[in-house]
DRENBA-634101 format. One record per atom (N, C-alpha, C): residue number from 1; atom name; x, y, z. Coordinates in steps of 0.05 Angstrom, whole numbers. Example, Ala and Ser with C-alpha at 12.3 -4.5 7.8 and 13.67 -1.06 7.14 Angstrom:
<rs>
{1,'N',{264,-114,156}}
{1,'CA',{246,-90,156}}
{1,'C',{264,-66,156}}
{2,'N',{257,-45,142}}
{2,'CA',{273,-21,143}}
{2,'C',{258,1,157}}
</rs>
This chain:
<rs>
{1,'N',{-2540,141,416}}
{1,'CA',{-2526,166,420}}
{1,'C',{-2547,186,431}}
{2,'N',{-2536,204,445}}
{2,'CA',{-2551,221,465}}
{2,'C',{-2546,251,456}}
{3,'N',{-2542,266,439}}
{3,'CA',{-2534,288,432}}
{3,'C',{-2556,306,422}}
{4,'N',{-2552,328,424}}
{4,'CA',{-2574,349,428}}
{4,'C',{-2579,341,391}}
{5,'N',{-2559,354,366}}
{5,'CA',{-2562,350,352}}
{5,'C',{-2564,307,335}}
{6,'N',{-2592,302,327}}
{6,'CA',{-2592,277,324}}
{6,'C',{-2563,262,313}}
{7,'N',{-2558,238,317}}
{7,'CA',{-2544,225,294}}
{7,'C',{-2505,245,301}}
{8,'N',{-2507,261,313}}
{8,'CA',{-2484,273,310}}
{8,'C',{-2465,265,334}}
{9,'N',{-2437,247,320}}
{9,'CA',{-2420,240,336}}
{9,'C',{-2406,259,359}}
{10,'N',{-2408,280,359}}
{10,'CA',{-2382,312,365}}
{10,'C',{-2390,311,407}}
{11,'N',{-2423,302,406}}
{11,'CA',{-2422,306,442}}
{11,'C',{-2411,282,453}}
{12,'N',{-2408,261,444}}
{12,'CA',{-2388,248,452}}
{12,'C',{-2406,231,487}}
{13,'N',{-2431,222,478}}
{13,'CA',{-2456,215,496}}
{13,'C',{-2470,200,489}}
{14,'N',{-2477,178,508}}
{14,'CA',{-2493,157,502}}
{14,'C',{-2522,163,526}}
{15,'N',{-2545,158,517}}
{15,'CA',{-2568,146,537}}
{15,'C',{-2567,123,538}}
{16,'N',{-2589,116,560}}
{16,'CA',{-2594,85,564}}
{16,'C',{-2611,87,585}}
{17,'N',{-2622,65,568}}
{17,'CA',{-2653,73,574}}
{17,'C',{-2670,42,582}}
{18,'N',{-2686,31,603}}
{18,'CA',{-2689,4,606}}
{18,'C',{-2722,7,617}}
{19,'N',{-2735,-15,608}}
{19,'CA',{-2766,-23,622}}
{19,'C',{-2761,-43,632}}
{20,'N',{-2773,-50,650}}
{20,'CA',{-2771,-81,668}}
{20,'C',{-2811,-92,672}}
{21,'N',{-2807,-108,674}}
{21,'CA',{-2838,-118,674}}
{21,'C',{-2845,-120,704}}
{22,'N',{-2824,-113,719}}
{22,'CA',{-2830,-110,749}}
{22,'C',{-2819,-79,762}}
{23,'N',{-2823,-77,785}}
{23,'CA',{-2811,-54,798}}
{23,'C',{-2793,-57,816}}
{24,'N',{-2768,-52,814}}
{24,'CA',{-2748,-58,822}}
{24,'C',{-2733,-37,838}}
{25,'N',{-2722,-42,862}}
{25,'CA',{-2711,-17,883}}
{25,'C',{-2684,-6,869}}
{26,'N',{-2668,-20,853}}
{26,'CA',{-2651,-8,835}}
{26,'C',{-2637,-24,823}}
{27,'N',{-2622,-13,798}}
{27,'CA',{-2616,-25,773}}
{27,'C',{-2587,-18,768}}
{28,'N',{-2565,-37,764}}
{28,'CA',{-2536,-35,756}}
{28,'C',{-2538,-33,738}}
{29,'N',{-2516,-13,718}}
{29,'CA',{-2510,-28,687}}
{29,'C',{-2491,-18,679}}
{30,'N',{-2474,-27,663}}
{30,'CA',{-2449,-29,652}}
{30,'C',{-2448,-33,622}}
{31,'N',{-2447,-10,612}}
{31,'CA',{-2447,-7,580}}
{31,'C',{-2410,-18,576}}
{32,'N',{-2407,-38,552}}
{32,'CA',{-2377,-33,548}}
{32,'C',{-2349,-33,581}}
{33,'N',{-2362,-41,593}}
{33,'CA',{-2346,-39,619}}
{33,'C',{-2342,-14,647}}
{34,'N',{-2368,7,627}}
{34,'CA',{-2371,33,638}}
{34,'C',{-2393,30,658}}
{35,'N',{-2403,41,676}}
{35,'CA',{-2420,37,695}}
{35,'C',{-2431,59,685}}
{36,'N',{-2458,56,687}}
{36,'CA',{-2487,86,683}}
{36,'C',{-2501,85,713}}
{37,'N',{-2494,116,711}}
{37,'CA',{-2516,126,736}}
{37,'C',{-2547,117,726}}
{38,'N',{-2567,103,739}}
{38,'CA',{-2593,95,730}}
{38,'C',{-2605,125,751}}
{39,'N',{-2638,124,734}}
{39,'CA',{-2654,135,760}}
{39,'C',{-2681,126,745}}
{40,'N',{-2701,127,763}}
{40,'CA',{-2723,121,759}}
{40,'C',{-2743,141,773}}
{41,'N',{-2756,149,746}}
{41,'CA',{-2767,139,720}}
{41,'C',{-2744,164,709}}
{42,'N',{-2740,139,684}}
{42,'CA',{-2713,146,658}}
{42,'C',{-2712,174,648}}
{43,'N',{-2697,185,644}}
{43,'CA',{-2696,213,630}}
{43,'C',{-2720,213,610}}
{44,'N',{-2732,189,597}}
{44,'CA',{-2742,188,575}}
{44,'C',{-2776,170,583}}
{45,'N',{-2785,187,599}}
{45,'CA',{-2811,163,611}}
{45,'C',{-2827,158,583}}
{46,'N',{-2833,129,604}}
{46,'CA',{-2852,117,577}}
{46,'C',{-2882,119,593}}
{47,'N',{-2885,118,610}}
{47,'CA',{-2914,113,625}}
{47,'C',{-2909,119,658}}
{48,'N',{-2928,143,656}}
{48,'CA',{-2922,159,680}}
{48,'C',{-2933,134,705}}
{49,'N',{-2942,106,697}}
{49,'CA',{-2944,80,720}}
{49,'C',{-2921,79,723}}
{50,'N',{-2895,84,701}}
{50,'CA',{-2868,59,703}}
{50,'C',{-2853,73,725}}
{51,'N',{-2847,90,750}}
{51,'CA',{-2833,80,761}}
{51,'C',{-2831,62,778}}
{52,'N',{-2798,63,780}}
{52,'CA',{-2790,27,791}}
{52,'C',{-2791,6,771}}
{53,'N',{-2801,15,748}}
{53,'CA',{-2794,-6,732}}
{53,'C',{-2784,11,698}}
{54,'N',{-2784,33,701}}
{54,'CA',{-2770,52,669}}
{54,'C',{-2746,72,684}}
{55,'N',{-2718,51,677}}
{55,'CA',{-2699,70,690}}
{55,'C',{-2676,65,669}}
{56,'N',{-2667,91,664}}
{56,'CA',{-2649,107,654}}
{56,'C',{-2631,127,662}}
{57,'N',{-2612,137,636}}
{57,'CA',{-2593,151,646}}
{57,'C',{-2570,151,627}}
{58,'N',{-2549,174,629}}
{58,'CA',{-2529,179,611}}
{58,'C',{-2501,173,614}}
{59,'N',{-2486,177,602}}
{59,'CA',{-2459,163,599}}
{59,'C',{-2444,188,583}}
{60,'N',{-2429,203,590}}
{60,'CA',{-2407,219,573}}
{60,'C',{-2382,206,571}}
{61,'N',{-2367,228,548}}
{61,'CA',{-2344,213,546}}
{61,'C',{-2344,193,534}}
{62,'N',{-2348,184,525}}
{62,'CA',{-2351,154,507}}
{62,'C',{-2324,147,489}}
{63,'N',{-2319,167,474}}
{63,'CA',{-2306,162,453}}
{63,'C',{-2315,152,434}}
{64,'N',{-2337,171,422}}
{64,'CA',{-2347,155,396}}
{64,'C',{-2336,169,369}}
{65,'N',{-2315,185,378}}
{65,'CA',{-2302,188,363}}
{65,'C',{-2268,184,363}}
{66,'N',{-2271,163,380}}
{66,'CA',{-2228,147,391}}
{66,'C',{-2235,124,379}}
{67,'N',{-2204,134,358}}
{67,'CA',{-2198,96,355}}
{67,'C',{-2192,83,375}}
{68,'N',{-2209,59,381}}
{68,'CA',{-2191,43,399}}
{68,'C',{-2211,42,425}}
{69,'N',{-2234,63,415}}
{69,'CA',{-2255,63,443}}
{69,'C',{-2275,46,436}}
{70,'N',{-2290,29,457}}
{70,'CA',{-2308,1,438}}
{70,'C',{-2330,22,432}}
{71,'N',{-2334,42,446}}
{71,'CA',{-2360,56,428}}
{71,'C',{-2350,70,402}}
{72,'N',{-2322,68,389}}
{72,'CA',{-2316,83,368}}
{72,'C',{-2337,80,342}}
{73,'N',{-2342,105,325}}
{73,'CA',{-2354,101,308}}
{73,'C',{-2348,109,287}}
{74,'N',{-2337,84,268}}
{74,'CA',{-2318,96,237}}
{74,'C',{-2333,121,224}}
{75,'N',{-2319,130,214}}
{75,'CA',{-2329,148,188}}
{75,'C',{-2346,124,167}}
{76,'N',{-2368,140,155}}
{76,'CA',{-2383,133,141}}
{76,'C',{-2389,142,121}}
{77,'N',{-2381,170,110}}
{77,'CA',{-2378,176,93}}
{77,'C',{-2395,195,84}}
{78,'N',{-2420,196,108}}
{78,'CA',{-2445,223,117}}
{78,'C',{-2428,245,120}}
{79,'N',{-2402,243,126}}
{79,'CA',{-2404,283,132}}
{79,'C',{-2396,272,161}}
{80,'N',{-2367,288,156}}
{80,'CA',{-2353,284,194}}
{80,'C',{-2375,283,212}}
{81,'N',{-2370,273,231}}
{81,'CA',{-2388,271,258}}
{81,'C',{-2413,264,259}}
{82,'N',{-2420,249,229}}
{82,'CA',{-2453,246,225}}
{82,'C',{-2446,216,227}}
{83,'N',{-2467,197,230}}
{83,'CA',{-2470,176,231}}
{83,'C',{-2500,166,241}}
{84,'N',{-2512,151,213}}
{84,'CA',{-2541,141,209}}
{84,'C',{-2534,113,224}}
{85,'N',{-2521,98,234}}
{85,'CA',{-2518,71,240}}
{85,'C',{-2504,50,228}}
{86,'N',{-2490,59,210}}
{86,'CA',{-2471,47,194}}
{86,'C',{-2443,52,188}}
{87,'N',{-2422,41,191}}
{87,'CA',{-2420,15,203}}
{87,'C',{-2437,12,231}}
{88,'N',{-2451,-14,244}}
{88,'CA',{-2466,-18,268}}
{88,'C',{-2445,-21,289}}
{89,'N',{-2446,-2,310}}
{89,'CA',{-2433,-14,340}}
{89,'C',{-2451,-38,350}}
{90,'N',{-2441,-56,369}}
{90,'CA',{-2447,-68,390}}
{90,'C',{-2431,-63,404}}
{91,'N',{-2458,-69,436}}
{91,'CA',{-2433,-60,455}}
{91,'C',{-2448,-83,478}}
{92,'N',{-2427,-94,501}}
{92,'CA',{-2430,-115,514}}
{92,'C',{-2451,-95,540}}
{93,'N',{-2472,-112,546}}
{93,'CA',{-2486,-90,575}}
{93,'C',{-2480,-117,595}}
{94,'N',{-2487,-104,616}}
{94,'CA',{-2490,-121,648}}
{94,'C',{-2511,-110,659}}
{95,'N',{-2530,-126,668}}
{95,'CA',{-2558,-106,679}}
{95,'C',{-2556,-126,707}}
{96,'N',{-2561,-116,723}}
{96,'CA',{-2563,-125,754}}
{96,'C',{-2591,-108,771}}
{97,'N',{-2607,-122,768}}
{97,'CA',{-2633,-110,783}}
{97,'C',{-2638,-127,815}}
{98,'N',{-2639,-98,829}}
{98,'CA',{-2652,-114,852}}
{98,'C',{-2675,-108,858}}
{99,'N',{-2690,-123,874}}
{99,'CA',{-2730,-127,875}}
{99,'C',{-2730,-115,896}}
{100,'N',{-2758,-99,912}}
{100,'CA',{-2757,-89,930}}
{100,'C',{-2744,-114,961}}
{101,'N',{-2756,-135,950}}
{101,'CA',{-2750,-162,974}}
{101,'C',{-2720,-165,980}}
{102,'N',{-2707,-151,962}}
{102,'CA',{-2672,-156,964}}
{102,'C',{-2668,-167,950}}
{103,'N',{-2677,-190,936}}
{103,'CA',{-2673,-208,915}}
{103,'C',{-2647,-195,893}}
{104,'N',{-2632,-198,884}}
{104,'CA',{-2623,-196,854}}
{104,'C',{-2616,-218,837}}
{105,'N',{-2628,-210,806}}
{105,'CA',{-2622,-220,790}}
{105,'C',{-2599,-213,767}}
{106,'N',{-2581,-226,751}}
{106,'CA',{-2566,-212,724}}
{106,'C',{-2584,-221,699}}
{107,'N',{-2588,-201,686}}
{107,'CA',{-2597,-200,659}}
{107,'C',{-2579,-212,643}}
{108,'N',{-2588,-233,626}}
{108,'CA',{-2570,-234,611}}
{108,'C',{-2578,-227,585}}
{109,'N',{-2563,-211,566}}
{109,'CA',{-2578,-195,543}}
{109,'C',{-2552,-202,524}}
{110,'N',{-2550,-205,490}}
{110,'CA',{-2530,-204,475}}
{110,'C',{-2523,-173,478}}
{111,'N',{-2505,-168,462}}
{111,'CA',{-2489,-143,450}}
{111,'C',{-2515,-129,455}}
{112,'N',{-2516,-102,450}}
{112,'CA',{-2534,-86,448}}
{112,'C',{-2528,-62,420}}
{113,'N',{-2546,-56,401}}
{113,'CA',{-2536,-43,380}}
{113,'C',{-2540,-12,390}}
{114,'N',{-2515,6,382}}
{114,'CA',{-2516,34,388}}
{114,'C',{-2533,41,362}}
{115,'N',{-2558,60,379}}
{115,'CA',{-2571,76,357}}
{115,'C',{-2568,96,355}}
{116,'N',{-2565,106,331}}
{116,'CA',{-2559,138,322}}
{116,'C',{-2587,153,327}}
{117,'N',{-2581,179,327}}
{117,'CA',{-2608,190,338}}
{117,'C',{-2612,202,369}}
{118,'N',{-2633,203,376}}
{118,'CA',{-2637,206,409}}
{118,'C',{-2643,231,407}}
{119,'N',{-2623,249,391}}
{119,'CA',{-2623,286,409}}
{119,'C',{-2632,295,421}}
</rs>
């Protein structure tokens, strides 16, 4: 979750955030069936070396608070709109990187767990 205040369901925002062990001319990805704008280097740099290879980016709208949205996130019993990670989301990604050479590869990665937090 991507929200100014940590842990709090109400902005209704995911980040996403990726390192690659190479440098790559650009990066697809698909949270849940949603496509994310990437850019490089990620909203969130890790090492002012990583671009082309630390790319990130946000996702609104989610619905992490719709029944029925795969990012939904039950009540927990924290206090409306709060949520420490429990119950756990997963959510399906698609990562598609292409190499400066043209090359592309698909990532294949399991579920990915939504973390509470971020602000």
């Amino acid at each position: 979750m991507a929200c100014r205040l940590a842990s709090r369901t109400g902005c209704d925002r995911i980040g996403f955030d990726l390192v690659l062990r190479r440098q790559a001319r650009s990066v697809y990805a698909e949270v849940a069936g949603r496509p994310v704008r990437l850019v490089t280097p990620g909203p969130v740099p890790h090492d002012a070396e990583a671009d082309g290879r630390d790319w990130g980016g946000f996702l609104g709208s989610v619905g992490l608070e719709r029944e029925g949205s795969p990012f939904y996130i039950q009540p927990s019993g924290r206090g409306p709109g709060r949520w420490a990670g429990q119950p756990p989301v997963y959510l399906p990604v698609r990562i598609v990187v292409t190499y400066p050479g043209g090359r592309r590869e698909r990532l294949a990665i399991p579920p990915v767990f939504l973390s509470p937090g971020f602000g």
